[in-house]
C-alpha positions as CSV (number, residue, x, y, z in Angstrom):
1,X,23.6,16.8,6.8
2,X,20.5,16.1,5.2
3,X,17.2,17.3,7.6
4,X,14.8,15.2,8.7
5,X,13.3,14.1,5.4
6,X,9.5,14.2,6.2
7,X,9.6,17.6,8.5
8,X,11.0,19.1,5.2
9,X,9.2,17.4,2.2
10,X,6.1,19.2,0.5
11,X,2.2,19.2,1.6
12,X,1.7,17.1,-2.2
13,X,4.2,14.6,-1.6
14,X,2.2,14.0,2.5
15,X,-1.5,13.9,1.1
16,X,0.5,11.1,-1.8
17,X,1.9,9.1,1.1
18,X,-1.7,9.3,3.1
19,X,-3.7,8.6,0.2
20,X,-1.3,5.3,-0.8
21,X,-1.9,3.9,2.9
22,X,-5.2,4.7,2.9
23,X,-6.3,2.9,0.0
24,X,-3.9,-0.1,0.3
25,X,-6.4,0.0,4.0
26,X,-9.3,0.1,2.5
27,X,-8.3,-2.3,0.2
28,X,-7.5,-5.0,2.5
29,X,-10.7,-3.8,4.3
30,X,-12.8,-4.8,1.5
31,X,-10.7,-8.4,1.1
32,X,-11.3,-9.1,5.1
33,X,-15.2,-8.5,4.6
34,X,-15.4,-10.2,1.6
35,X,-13.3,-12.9,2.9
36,X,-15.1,-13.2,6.1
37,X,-18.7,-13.1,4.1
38,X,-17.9,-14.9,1.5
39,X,-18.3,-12.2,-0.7
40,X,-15.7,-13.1,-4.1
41,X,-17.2,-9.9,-5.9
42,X,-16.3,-7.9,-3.1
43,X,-12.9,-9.1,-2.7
44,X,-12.0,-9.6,-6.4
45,X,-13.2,-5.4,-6.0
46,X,-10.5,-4.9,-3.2
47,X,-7.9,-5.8,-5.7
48,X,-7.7,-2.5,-7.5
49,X,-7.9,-0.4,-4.6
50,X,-4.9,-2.0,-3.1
51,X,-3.3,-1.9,-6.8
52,X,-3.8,2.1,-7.1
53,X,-2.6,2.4,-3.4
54,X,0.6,0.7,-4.3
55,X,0.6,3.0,-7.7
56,X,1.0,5.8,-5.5
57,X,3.3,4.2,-3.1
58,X,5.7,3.5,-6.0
59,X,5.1,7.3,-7.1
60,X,5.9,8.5,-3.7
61,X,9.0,6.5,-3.3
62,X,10.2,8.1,-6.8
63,X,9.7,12.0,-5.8
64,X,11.4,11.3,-2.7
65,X,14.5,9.8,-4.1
66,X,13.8,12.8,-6.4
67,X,13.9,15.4,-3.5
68,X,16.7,13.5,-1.7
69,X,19.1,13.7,-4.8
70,X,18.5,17.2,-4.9
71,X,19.3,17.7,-1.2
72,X,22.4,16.3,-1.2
73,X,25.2,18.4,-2.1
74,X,27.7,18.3,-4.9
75,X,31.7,17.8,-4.0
């Protein structure tokens, strides 16, 4: 039986998983301000902050399918 996966995933793969959320936040952040100021500069700028965020949410989803292949044992 496979443990609970994030009580037993690394301290990298945690700060990659916080640092994704965050900056898809901060992102959308930036496109409700601009939004709601009518700001286009600062919403065309919240684009690449959510883009990197979902960078390292792709990344994340890779290492753990990584860790979870590894975890599984072999018949």
């Amino acid at each position: 039986m496979l443990r609970e996966f994030w009580a037993a995933s690394s301290t990298s793969y945690k700060a990659l998983v916080f640092s994704a959320m965050g900056l898809i936040a901060a992102g959308i952040v930036l496109s409700l301000l601009g939004s709601g100021s009518q700001n286009q500069g600062l919403m065309l700028a919240s684009l690449p902050v959510i883009g990197v965020g979902l960078i390292l949410h792709a990344t994340g989803v890779v290492i753990r399918g990584r860790q979870v292949r590894r975890m599984i044992p072999r018949k």
